[in-house]
Chimera marker file (.cmm) of the C-alpha trace (Angstrom):
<marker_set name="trace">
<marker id="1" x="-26.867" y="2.801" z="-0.934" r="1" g="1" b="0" radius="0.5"/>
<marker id="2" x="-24.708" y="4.841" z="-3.104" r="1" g="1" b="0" radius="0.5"/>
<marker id="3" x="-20.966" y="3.670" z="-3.484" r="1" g="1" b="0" radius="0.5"/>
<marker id="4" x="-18.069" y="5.950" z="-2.935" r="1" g="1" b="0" radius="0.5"/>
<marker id="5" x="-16.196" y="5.992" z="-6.099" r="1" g="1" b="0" radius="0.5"/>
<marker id="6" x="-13.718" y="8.947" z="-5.649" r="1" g="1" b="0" radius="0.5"/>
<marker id="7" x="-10.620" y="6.102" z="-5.408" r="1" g="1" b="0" radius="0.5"/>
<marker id="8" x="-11.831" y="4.478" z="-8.843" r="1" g="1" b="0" radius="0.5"/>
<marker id="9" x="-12.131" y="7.943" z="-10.028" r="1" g="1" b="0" radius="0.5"/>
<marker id="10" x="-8.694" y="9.091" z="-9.345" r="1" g="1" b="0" radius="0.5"/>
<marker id="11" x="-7.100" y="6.292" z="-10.931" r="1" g="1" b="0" radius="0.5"/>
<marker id="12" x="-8.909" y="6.724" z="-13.164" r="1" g="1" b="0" radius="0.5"/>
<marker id="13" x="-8.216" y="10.208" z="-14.411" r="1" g="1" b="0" radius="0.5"/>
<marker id="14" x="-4.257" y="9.298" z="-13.746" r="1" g="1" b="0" radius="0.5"/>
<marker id="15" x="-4.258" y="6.682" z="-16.187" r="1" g="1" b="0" radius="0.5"/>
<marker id="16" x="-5.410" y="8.594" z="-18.635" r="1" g="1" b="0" radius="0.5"/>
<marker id="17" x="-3.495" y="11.725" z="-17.897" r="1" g="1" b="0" radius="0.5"/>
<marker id="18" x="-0.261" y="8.931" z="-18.143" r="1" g="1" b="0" radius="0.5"/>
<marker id="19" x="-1.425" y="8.287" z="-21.603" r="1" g="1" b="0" radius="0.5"/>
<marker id="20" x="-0.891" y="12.331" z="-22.554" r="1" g="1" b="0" radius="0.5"/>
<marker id="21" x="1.896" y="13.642" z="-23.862" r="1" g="1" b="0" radius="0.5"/>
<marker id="22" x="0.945" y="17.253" z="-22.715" r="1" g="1" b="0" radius="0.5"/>
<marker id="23" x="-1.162" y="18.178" z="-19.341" r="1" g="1" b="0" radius="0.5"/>
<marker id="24" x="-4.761" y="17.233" z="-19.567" r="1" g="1" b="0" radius="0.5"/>
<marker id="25" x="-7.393" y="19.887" z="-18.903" r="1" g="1" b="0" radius="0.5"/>
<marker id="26" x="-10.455" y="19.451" z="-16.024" r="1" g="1" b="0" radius="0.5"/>
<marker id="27" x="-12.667" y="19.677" z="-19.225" r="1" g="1" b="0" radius="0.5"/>
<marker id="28" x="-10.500" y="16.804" z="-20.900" r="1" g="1" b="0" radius="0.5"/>
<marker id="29" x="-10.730" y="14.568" z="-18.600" r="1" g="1" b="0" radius="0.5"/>
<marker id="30" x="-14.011" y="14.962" z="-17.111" r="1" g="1" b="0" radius="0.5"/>
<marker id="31" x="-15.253" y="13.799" z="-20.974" r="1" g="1" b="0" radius="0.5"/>
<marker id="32" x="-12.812" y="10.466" z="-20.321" r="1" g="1" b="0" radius="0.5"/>
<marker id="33" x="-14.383" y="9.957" z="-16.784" r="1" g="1" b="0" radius="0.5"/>
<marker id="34" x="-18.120" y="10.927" z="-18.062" r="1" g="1" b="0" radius="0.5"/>
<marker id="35" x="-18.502" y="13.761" z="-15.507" r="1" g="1" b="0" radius="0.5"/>
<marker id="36" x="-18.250" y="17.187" z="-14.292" r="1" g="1" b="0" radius="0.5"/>
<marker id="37" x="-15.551" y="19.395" z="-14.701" r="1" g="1" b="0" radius="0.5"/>
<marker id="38" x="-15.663" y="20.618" z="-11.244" r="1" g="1" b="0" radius="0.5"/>
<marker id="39" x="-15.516" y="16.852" z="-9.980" r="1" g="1" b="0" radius="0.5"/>
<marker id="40" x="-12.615" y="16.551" z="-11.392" r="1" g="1" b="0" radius="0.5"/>
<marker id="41" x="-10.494" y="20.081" z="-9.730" r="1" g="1" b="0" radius="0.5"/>
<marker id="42" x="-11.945" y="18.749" z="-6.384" r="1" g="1" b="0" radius="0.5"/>
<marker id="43" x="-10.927" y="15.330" z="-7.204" r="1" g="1" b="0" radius="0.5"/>
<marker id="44" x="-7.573" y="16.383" z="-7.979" r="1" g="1" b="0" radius="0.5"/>
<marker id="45" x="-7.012" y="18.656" z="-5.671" r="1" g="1" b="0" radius="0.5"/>
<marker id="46" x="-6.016" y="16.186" z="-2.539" r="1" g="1" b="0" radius="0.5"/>
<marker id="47" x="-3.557" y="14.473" z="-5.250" r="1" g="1" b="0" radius="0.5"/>
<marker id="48" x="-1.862" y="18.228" z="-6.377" r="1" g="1" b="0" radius="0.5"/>
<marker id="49" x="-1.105" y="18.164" z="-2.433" r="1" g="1" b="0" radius="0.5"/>
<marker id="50" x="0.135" y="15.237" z="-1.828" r="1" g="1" b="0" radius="0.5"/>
<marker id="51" x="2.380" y="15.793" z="-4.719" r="1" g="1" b="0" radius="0.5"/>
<marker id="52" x="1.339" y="12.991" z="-6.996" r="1" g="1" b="0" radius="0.5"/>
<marker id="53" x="-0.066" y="15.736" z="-9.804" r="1" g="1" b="0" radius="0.5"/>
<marker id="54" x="0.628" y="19.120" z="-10.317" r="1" g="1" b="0" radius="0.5"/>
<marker id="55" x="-1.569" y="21.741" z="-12.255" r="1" g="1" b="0" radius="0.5"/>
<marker id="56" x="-0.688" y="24.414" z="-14.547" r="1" g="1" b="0" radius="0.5"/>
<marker id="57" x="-2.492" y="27.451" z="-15.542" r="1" g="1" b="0" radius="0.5"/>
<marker id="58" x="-2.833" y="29.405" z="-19.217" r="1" g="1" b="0" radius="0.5"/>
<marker id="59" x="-2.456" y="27.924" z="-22.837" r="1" g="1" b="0" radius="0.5"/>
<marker id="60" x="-1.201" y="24.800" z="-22.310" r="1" g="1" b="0" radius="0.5"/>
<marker id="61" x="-1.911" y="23.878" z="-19.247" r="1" g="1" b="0" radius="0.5"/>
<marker id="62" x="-3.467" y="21.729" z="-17.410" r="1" g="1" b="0" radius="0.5"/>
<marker id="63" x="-2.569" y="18.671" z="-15.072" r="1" g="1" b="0" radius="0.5"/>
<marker id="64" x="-0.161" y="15.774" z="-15.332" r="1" g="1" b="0" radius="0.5"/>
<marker id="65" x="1.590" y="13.332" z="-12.969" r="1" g="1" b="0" radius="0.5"/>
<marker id="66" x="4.485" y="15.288" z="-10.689" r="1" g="1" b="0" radius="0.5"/>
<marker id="67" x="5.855" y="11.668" z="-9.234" r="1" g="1" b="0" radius="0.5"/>
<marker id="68" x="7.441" y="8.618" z="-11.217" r="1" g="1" b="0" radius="0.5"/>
<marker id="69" x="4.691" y="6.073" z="-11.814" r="1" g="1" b="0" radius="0.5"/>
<marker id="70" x="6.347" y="2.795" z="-10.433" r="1" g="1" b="0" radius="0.5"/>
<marker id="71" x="6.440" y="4.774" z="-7.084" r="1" g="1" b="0" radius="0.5"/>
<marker id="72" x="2.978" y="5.952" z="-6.712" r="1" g="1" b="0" radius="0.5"/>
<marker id="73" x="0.503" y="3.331" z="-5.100" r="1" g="1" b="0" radius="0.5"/>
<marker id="74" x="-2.836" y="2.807" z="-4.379" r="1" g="1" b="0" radius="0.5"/>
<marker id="75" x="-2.414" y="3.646" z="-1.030" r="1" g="1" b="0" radius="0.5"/>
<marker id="76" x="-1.062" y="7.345" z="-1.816" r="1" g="1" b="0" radius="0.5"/>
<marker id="77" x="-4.162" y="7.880" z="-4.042" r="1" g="1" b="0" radius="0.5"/>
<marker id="78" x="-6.593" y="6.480" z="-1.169" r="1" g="1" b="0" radius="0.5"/>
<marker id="79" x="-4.765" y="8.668" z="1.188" r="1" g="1" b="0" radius="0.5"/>
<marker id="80" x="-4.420" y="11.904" z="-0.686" r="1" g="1" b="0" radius="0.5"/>
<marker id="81" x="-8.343" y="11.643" z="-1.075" r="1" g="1" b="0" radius="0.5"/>
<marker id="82" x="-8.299" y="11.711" z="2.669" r="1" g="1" b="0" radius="0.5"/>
<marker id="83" x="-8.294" y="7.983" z="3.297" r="1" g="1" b="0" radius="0.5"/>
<marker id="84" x="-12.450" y="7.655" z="2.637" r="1" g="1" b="0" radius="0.5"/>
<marker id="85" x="-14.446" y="4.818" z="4.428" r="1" g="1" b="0" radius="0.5"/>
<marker id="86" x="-13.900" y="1.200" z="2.992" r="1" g="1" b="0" radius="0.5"/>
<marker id="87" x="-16.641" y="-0.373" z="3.894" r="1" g="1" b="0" radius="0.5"/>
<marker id="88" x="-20.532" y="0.578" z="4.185" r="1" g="1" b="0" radius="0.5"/>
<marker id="89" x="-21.176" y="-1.664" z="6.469" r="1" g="1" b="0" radius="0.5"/>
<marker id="90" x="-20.971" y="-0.564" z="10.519" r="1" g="1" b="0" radius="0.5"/>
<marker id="91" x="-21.290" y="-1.660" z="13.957" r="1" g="1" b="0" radius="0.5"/>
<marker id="92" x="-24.670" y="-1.335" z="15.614" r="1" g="1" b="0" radius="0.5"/>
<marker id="93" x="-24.887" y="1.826" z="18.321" r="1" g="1" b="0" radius="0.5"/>
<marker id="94" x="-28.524" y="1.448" z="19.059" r="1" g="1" b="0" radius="0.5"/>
<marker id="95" x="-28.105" y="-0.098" z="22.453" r="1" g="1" b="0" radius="0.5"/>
<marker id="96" x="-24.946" y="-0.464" z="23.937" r="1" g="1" b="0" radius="0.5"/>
<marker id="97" x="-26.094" y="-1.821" z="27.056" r="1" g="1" b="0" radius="0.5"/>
<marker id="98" x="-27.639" y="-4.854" z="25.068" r="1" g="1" b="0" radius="0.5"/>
<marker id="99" x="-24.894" y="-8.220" z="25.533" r="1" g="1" b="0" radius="0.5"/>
<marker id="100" x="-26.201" y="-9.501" z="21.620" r="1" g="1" b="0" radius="0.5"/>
<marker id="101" x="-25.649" y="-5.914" z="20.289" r="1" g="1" b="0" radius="0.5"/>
<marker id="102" x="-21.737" y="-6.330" z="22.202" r="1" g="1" b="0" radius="0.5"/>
<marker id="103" x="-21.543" y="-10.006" z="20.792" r="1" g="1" b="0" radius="0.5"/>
<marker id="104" x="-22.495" y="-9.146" z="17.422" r="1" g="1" b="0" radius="0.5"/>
<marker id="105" x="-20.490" y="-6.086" z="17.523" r="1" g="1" b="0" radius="0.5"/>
<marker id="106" x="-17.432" y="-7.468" z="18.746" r="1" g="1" b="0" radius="0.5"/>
<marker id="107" x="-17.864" y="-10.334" z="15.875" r="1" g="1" b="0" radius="0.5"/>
<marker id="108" x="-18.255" y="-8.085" z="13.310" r="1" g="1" b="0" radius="0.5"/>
<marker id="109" x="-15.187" y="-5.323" z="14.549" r="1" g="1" b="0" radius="0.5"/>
<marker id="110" x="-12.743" y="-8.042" z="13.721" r="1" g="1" b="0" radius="0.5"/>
<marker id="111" x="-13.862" y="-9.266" z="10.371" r="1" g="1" b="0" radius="0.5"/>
<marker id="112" x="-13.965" y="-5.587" z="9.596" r="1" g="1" b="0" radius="0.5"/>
<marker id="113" x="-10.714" y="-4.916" z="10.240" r="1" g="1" b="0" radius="0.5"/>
<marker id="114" x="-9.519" y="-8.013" z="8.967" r="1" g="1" b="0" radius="0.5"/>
<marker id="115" x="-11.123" y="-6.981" z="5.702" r="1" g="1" b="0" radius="0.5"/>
<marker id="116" x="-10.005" y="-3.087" z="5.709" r="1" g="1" b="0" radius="0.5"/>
<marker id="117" x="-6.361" y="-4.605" z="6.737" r="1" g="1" b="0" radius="0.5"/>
<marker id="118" x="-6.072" y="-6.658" z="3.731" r="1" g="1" b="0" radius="0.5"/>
<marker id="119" x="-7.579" y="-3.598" z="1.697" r="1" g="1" b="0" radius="0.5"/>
<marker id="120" x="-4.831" y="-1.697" z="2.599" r="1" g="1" b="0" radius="0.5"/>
<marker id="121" x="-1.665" y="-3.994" z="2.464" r="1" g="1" b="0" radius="0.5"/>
<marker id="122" x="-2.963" y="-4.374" z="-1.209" r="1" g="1" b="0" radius="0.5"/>
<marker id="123" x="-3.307" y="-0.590" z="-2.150" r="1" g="1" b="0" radius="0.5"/>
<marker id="124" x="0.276" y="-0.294" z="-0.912" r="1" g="1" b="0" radius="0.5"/>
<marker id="125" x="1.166" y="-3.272" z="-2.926" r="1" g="1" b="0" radius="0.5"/>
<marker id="126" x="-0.171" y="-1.923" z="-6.251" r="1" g="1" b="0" radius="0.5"/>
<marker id="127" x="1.415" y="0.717" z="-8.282" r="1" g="1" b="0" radius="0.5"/>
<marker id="128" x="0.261" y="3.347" z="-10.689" r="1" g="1" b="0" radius="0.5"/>
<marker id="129" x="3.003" y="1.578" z="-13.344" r="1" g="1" b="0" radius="0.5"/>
<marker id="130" x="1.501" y="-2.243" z="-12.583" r="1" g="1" b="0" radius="0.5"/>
<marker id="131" x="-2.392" y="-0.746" z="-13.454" r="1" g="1" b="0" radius="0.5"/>
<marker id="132" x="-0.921" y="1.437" z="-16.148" r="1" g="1" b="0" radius="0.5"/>
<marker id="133" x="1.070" y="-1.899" z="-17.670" r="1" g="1" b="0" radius="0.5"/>
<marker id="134" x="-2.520" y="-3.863" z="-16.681" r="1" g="1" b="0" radius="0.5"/>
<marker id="135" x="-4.662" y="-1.201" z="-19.217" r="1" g="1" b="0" radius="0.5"/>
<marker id="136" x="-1.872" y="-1.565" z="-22.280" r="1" g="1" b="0" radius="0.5"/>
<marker id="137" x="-2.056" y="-5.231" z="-21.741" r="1" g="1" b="0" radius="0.5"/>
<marker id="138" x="-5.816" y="-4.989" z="-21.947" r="1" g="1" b="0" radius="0.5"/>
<marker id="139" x="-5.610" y="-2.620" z="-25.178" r="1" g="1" b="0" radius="0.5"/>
<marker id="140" x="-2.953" y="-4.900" z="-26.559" r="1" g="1" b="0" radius="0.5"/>
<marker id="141" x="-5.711" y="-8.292" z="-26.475" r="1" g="1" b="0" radius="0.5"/>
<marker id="142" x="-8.610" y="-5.808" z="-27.346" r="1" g="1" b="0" radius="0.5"/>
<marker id="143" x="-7.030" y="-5.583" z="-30.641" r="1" g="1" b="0" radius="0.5"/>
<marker id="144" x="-5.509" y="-8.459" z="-31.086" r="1" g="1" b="0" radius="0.5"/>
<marker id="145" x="-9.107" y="-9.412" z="-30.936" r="1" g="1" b="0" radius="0.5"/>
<marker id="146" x="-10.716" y="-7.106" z="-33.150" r="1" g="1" b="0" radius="0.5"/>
<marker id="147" x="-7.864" y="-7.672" z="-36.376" r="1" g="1" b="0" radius="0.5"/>
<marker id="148" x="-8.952" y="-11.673" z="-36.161" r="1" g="1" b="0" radius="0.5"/>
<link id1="1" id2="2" r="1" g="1" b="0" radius="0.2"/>
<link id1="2" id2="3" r="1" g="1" b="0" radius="0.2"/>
<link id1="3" id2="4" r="1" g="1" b="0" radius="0.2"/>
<link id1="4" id2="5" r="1" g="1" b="0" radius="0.2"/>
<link id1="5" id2="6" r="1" g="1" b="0" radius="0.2"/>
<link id1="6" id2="7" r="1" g="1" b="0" radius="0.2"/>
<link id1="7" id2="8" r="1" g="1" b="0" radius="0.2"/>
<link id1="8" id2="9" r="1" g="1" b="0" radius="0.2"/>
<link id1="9" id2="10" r="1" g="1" b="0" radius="0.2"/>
<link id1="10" id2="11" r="1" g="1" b="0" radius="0.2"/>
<link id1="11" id2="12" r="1" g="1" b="0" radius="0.2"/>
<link id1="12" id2="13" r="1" g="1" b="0" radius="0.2"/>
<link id1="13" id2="14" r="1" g="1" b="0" radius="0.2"/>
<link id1="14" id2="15" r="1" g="1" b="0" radius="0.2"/>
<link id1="15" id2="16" r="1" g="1" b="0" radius="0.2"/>
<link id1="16" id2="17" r="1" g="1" b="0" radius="0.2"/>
<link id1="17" id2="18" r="1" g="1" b="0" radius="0.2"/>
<link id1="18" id2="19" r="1" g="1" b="0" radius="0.2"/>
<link id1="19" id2="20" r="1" g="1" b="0" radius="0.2"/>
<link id1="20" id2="21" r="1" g="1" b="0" radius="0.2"/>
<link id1="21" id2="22" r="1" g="1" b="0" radius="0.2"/>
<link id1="22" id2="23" r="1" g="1" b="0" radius="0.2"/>
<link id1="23" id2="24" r="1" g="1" b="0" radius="0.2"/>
<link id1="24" id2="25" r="1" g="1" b="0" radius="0.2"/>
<link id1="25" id2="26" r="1" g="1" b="0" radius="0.2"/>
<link id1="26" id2="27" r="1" g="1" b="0" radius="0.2"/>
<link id1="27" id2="28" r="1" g="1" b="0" radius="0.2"/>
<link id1="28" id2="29" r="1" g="1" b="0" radius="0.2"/>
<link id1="29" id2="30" r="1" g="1" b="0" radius="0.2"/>
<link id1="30" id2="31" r="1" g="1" b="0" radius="0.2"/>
<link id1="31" id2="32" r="1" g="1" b="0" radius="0.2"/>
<link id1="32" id2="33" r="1" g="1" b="0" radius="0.2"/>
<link id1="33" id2="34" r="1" g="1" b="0" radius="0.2"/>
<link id1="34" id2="35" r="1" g="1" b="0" radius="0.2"/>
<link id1="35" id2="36" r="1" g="1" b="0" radius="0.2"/>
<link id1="36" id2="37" r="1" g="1" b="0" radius="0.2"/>
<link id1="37" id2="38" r="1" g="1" b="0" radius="0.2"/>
<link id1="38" id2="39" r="1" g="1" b="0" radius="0.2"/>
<link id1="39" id2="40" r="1" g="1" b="0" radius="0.2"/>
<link id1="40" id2="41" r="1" g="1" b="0" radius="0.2"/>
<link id1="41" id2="42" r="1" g="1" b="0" radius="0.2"/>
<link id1="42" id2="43" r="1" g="1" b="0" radius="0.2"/>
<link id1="43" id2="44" r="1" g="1" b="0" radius="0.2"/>
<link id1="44" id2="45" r="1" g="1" b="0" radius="0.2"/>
<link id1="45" id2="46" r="1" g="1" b="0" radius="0.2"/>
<link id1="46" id2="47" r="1" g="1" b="0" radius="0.2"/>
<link id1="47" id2="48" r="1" g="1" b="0" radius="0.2"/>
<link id1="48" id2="49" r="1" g="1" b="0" radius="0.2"/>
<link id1="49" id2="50" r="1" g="1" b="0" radius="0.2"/>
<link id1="50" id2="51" r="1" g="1" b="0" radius="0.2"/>
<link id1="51" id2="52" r="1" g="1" b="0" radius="0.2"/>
<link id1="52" id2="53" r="1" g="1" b="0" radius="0.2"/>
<link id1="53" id2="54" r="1" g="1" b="0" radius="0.2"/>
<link id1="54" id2="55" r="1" g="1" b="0" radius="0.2"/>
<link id1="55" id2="56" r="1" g="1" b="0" radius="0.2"/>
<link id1="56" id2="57" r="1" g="1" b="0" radius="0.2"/>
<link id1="57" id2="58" r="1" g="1" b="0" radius="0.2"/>
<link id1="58" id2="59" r="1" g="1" b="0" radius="0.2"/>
<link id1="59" id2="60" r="1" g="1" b="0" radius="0.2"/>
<link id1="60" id2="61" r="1" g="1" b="0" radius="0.2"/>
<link id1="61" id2="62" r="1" g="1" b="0" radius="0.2"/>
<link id1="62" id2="63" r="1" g="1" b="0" radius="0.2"/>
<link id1="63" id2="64" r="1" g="1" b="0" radius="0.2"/>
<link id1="64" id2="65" r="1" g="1" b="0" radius="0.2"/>
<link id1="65" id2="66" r="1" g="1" b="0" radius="0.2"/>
<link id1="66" id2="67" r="1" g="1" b="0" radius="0.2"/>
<link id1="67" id2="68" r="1" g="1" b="0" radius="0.2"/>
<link id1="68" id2="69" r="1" g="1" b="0" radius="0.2"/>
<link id1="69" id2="70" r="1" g="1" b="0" radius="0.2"/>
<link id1="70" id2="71" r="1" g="1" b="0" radius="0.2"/>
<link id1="71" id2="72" r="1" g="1" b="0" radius="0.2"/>
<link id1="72" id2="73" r="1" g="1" b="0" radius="0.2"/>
<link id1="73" id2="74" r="1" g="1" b="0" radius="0.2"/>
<link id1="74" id2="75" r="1" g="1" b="0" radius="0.2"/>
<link id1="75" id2="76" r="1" g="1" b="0" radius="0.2"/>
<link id1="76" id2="77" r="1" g="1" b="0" radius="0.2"/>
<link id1="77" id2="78" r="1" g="1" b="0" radius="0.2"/>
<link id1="78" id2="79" r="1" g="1" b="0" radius="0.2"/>
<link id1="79" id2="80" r="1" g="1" b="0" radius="0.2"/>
<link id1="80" id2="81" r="1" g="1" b="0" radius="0.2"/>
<link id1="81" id2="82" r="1" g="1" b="0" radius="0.2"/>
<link id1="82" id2="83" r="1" g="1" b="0" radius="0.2"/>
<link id1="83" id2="84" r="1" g="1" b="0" radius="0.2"/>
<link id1="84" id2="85" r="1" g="1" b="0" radius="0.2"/>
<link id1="85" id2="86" r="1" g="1" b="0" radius="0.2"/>
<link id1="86" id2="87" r="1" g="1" b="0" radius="0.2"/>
<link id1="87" id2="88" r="1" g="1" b="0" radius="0.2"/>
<link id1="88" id2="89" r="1" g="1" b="0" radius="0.2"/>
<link id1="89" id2="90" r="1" g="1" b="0" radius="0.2"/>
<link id1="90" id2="91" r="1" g="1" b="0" radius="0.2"/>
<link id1="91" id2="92" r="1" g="1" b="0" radius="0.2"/>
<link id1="92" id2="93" r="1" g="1" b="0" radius="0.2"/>
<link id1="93" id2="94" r="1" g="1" b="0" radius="0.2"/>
<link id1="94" id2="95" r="1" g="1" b="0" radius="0.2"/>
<link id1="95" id2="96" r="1" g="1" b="0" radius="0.2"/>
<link id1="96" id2="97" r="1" g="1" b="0" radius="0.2"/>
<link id1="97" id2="98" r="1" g="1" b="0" radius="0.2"/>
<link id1="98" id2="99" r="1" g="1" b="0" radius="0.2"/>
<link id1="99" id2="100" r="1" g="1" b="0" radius="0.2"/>
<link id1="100" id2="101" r="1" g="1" b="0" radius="0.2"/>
<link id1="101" id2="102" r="1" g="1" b="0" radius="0.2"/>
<link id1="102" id2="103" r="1" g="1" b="0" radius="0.2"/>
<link id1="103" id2="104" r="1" g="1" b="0" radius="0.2"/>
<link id1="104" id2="105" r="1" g="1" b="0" radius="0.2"/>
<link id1="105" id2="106" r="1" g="1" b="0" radius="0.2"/>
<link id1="106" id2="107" r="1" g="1" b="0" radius="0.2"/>
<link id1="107" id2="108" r="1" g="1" b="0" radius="0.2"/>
<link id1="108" id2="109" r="1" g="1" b="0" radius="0.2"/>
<link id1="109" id2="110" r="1" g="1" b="0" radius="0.2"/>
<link id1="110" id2="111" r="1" g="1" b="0" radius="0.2"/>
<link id1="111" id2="112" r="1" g="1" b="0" radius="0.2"/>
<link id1="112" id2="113" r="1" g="1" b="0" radius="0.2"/>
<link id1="113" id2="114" r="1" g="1" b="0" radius="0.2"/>
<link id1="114" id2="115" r="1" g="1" b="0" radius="0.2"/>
<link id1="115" id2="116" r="1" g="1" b="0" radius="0.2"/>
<link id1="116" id2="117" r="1" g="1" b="0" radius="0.2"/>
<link id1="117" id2="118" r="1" g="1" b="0" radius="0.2"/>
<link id1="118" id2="119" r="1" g="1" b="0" radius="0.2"/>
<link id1="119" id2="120" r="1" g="1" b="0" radius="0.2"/>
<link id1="120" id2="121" r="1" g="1" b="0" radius="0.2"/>
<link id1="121" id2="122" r="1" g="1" b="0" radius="0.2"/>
<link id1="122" id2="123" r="1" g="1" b="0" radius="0.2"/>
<link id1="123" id2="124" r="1" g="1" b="0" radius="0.2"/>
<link id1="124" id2="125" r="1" g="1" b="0" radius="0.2"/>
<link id1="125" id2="126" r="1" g="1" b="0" radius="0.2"/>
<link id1="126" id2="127" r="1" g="1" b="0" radius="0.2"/>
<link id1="127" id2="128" r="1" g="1" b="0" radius="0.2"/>
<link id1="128" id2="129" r="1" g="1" b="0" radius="0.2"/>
<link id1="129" id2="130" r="1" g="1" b="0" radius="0.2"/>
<link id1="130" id2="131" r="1" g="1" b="0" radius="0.2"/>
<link id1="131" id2="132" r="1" g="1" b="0" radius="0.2"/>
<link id1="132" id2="133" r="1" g="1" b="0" radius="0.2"/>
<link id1="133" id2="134" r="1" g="1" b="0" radius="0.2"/>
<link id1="134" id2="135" r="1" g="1" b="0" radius="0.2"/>
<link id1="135" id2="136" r="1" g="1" b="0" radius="0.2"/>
<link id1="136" id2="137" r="1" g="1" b="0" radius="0.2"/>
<link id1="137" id2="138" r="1" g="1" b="0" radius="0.2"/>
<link id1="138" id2="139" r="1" g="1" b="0" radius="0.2"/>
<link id1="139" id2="140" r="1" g="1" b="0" radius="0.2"/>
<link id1="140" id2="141" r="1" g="1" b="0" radius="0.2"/>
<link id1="141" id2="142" r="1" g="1" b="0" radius="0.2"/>
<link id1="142" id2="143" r="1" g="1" b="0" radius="0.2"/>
<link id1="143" id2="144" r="1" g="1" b="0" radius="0.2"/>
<link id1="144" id2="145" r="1" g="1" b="0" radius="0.2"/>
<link id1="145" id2="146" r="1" g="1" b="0" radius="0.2"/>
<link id1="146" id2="147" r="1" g="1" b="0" radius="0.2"/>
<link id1="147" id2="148" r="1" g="1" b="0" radius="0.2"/>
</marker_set>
């Protein structure tokens, strides 16, 4: 089963868009994320209207964040790619009539919401500035490593 990766995507263009000093092109940062151009003007897209980015066109141009770091979080990302399913896994519909199908299905509705529910209350505890601080601290070490 393929895995829905536009969240880890997003973030993942942001971060390095954060690390620009002048807007980043769909080109530019479809080589950082190893993909398509066009992924990346759909991928933005949701985030230009929710505000988070904003786009320019011409020589120059390109995108870059529109909102202070420290207040964008996970959640707004997850959101402004239209909230997409958390989990792959999903209640059985074969035969509702069926009591195990209701048993299992009434089991497995509350651990699934207990899981998405602690999903989310963590997206909207993480900001773009903690995973941005996260990476530098990462960088930091990697080198720290490397000059030994």
């Amino acid at each position: 089963m393929r895995r829905d990766t536009k969240l880890s995507a997003a973030l993942h263009a942001l971060l390095h868009m954060v690390e620009q000093d002048e807007p980043m092109t769909s080109a530019e940062l479809a080589l950082c994320m190893s993909t398509n151009p066009v992924v990346v003007r759909r991928t933005m897209a949701g985030l230009r209207e929710a505000g988070i980015v904003r786009s320019t066109k011409g020589a120059g141009g390109g995108w870059e964040m529109a909102r202070d770091l420290a207040k964008v979080t996970l959640m707004d990302v997850y959101e402004a790619l239209g909230s997409p399913r958390l989990l792959a896994l999903g209640l059985g519909a074969d035969n509702p009539d069926c009591l195990v199908e209701v048993a299992v299905n009434d089991a497995l509705a509350d651990a699934f919401a207990e899981a998405e529910a602690r999903l989310v209350s963590r997206f909207g505890a993480v900001t773009l500035a903690a995973l941005s601080q996260d990476f530098h601290g990462r960088l930091d070490a990697h080198y720290a490593d490397h000059k030994r």
